[in-house]
N, C-alpha and C positions, 0 to 999 in steps of 0.2 A: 501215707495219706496226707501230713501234713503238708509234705514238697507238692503232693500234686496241684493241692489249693492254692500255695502260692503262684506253682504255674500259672492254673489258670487264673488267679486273678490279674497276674503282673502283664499274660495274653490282652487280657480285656483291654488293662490301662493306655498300652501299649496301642490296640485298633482306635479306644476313644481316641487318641492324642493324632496319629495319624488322621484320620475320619476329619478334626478340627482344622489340621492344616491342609488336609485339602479343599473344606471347603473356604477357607479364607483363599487358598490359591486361585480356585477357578473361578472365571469372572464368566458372567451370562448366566450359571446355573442353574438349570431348571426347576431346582427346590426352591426359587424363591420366583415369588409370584411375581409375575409381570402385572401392568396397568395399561387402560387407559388415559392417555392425558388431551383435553379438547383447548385448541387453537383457535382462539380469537383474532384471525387475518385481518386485517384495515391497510389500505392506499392510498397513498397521501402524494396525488398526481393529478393534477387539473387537470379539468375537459377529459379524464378518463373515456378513452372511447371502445380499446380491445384488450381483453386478456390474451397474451400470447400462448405463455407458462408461467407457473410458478412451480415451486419446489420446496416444499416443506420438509426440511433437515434436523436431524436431534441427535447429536455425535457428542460422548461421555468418554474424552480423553485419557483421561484416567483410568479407565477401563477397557479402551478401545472397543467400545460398544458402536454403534453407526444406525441408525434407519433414515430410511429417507423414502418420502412419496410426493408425488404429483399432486395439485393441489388447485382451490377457487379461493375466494375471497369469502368471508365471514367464518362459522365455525366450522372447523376439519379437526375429527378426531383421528390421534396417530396412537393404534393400538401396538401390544411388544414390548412398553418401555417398561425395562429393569431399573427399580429405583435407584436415585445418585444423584451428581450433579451433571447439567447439561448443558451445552450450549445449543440455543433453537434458534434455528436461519430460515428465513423466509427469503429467496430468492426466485428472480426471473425478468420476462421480459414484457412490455405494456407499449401500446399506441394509444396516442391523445387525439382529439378531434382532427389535429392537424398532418396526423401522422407520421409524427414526429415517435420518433423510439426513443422508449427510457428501460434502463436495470431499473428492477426494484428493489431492496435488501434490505433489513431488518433483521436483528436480533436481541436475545436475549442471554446474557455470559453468565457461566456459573450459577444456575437457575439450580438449584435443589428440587427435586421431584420425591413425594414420597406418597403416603398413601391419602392423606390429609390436602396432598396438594395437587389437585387432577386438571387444573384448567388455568389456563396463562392468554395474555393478550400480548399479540405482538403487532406493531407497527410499522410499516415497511415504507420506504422514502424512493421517492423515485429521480435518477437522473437521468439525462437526456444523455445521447449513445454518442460520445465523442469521436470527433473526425480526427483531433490531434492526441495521439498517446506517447505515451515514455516507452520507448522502443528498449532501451540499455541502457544499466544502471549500474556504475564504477562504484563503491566510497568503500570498499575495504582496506584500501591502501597495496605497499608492497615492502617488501625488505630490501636493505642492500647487503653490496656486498659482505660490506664488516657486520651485518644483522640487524642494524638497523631500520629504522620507521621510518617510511615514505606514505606520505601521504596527498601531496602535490600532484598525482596521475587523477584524482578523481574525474569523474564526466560524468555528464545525463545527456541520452542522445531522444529528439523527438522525432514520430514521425508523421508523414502526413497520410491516412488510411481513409483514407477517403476517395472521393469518386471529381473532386473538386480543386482547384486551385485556391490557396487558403494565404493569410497575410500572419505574419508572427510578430508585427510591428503593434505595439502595447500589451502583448499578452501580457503576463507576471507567473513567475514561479515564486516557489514558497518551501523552505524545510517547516514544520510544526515541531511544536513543545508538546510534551521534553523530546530535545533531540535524541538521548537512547530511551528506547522502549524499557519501563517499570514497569511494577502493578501499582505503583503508587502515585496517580494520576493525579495533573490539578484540577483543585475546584472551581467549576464557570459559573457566572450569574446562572441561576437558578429561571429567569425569564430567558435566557439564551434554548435552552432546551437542546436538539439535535440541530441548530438549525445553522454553526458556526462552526468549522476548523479555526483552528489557534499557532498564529506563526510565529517563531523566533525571528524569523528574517524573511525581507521579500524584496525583490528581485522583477526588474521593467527588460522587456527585450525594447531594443531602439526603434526609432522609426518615425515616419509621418504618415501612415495608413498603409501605403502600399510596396513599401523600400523592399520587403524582404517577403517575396513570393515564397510559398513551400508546394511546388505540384504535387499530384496523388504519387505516391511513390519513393518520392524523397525524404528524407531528413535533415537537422539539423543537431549538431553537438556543442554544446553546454560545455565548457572545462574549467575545474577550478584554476588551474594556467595552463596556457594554450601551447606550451612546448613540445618539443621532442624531449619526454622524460628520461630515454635512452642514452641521453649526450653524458659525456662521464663529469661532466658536475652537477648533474641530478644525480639518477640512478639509472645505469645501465642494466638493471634484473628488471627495472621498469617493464609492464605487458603493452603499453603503452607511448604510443608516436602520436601526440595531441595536436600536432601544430596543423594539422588541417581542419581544428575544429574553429567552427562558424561565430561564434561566443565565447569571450571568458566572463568570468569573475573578479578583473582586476582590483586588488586590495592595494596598490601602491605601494607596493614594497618594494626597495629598490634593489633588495636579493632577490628577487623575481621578477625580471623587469615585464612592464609591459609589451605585449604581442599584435604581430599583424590582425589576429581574432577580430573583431568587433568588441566594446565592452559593453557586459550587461549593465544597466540603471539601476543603483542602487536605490531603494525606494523608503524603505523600516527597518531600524534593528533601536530595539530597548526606548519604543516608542518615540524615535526620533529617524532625522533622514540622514543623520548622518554615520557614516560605515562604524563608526567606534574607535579602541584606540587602539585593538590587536590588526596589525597590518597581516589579517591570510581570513579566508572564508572556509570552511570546511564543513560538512556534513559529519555525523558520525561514523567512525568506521564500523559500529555496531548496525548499525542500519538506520538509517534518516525514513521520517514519513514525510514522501515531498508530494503537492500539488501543482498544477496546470491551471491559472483561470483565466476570465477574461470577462471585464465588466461593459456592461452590456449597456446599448447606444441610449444615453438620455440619462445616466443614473450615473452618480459621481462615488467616488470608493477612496477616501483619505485617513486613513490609520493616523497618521501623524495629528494632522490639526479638527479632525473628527475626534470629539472623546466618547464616540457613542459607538467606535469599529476599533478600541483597542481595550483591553482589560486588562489588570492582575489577576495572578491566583489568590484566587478568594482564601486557598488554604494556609495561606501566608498573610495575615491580616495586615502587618507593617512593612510587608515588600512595596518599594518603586520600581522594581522588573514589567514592563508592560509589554504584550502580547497584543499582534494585530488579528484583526477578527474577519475571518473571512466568510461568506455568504456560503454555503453550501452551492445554493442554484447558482452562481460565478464559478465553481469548478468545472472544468471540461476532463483533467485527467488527474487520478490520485495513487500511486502505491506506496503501499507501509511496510517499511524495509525494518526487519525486530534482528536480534541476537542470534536465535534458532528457535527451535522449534520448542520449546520447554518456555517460551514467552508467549506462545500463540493466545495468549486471555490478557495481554498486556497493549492494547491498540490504543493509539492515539487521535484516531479518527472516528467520524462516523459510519456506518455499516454501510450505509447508502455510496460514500465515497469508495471503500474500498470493504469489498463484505471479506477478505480475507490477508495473509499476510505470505510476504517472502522473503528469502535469506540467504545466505552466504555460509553461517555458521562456523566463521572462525575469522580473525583480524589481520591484516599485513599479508595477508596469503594471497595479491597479486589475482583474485578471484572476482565475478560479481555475478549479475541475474541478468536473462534476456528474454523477452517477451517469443511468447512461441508462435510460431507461423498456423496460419488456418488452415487445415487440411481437407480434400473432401475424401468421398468414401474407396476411394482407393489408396490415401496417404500419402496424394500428393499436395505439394503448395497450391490452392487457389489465388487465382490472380484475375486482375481488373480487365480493362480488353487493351488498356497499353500496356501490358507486361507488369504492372506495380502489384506487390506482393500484397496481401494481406495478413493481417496480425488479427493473432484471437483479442478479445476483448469483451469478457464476459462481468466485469465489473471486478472478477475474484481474482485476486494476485496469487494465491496458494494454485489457482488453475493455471491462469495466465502465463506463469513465469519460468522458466529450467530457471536450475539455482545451482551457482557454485560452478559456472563456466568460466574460461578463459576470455576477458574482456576484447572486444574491438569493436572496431568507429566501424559501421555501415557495415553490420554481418549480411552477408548474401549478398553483396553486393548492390546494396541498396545504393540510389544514387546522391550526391551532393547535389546543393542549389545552384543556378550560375551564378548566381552573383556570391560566390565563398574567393574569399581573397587570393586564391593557390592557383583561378583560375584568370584571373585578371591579365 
């Protein structure tokens, strides 16, 4: 009699202990109550004139929880949600009186939802639907032979997705701070709000207005040097043959000499114009969050001798590091290139630029990201009526982009400009 009780007692212990790790294992479980939580939608897009879509999202990573619903402006309640932490996206697409298209995108990171907490307001920022995008995107570097780091193959290739003949002559590109993706972000004037990206460095394509045509369909490539990185005094494991790209980066280094490319204008770095005193430019091989802008006729844009377009982080009270400030509505194209995926709450931007992130997920590995072609409903390329491809372009990089492909200059066979030096 006595063994039998401890049987069953040691039974019991035994089910309770079990019973607890399962339920710490299962995630969604229906023993615990789900909520309502109600979305406070707002748009912040002039002359608003039509809702396209929008798309109310609330994905708890950590859990790999997900809903998501169709959505209006003002309050939308999103019934199902298991409490936790969330990240809520307000995304889609809007017409303004002039019929101009804008993404919308907005959210809210690491949002704690619990039972106390059933209503949030989220804000969504509108950009206007860029002709020119980052088609391919280099910076993880490569190895060589002896094992080594290369990092000299970088490129940003753009293209032209549009229906138009477009000029590249004054744009600016831009890497932001911090160049690797943290969650330990700096702190911006508190008056700035959502309303500024923040550069490490920026970067003038040349020109007099109209030097450097980009037709619908073509591209141009960006190279941190404009070589064949294959020649055996680079690195011949190089994935990369640079020297037909249209741009470099020239740092004047006279172990790199300069190339037939074009050189990009240096414009900002450490609140001055001039390059600094490391002779190379590079992105992170972790992943760069780089911009596209282009400021717009009548309105002057000088980081340098404007002290009202560059800042420190506030979270460094005695830093001289200064940071050029760039206009959100001056961006045309953004993506935010993180570590992997285990950084995706780490963005250096605002939602509105790029509502999501893409990656490579590992360093020197000869890899990068390519924008994905727009398919219709049989899965094929759509294309313009000359032949030019089109590129998805939904604002979100985590859609937008394959990740962890084999790099090249003008995948599909996209075309060069004529006026690219190769063809002279």
């Amino acid at each position: 009699m006595h063994m039998r009780i401890i049987y069953i007692v040691s039974l019991a212990w035994m089910l309770l202990v079990s019973s607890c790790d399962s339920f710490r294992d299962v995630k969604g479980v229906e023993d615990v109550a789900s909520m309502s939580v109600a979305v406070n939608i707002q748009l912040d897009v002039e002359n608003l004139a039509e809702i396209k879509d929008l798309t109310l999202k609330f994905d708890n990573y950590d859990e790999d929880l997900h809903l998501s619903q169709k959505c209006a402006v003002g309050k939308v309640e999103m019934d199902g949600v298991i409490p936790g932490i969330y990240t809520i996206t307000v995304s889609g697409t809007v017409l303004n009186a002039d019929g101009d298209e804008f993404y919308v995108n907005g959210n809210l990171v690491n949002k704690a939802l619990f039972g106390n907490v059933n209503e949030v307001d989220v804000m969504a920022q509108g950009l206007k639907v860029s002709p020119l995008v980052f088609k391919e995107i280099y910076y993880a570097g490569s190895r060589s032979e002896t094992g080594g780091v290369y990092f000299r193959d970088q490129f940003y290739e753009i293209y032209n997705n549009s229906s138009s003949v477009l000029y590249l002559d004054g744009l600016y590109i831009a890497n932001l701070t911090p160049s690797k993706s943290t969650l330990t972000l700096p702190v911006w004037p508190k008056e700035d709000g959502d309303n500024y990206a923040y550069a490490e460095r920026v970067w003038k394509f040349p020109g007099n207005g109209t030097d450097y045509p980009l037709e619908p369909g073509e591209s141009c490539v960006i190279s941190q040097f404009a070589a064949n990185h294959q020649l055996p005094q680079y690195n011949p494991l190089s994935p990369i043959d640079g020297s037909t790209s249209e741009f470099e980066f020239n740092m004047n280094n006279a172990n790199f000499p300069d190339q037939p490319a074009y050189d990009m204008v240096h414009v900002f770095y450490d609140g001055k114009a001039e390059m600094g005193t490391v002779p190379q430019y590079l992105t992170s091989v972790f992943g760069p969050a780089m911009v596209l802008f282009q400021v717009p006729q009548g309105e002057t844009w000088d980081p340098v001798n404007d002290a009202s377009m560059k800042t420190t982080d506030l979270s460094k009270p005695n830093s001289d590091t200064y940071y050029a400030k760039i206009p959100v509505k001056y961006v045309l194209d953004a993506v935010e290139c993180i570590d992997n995926e285990s950084k995706v709450n780490a963005k250096r931007m605002p939602a509105v630029l790029d509502a999501g992130i893409t990656y490579v997920g590992a360093t020197y590995c000869g890899l990068g990201v390519a924008r994905k072609l727009s398919l219709d409903e049989n899965g094929e390329p759509i294309r313009r009526e000359n032949g030019a491809l089109i590129f998805q372009d939904t604002n979100n990089s985590t859609d937008d982009f394959e990740r962890g492909v084999v790099p090249m200059l003008r995948r599909y066979d996209v075309k060069m400009p004529s006026w690219n030096h190769t063809l002279r």
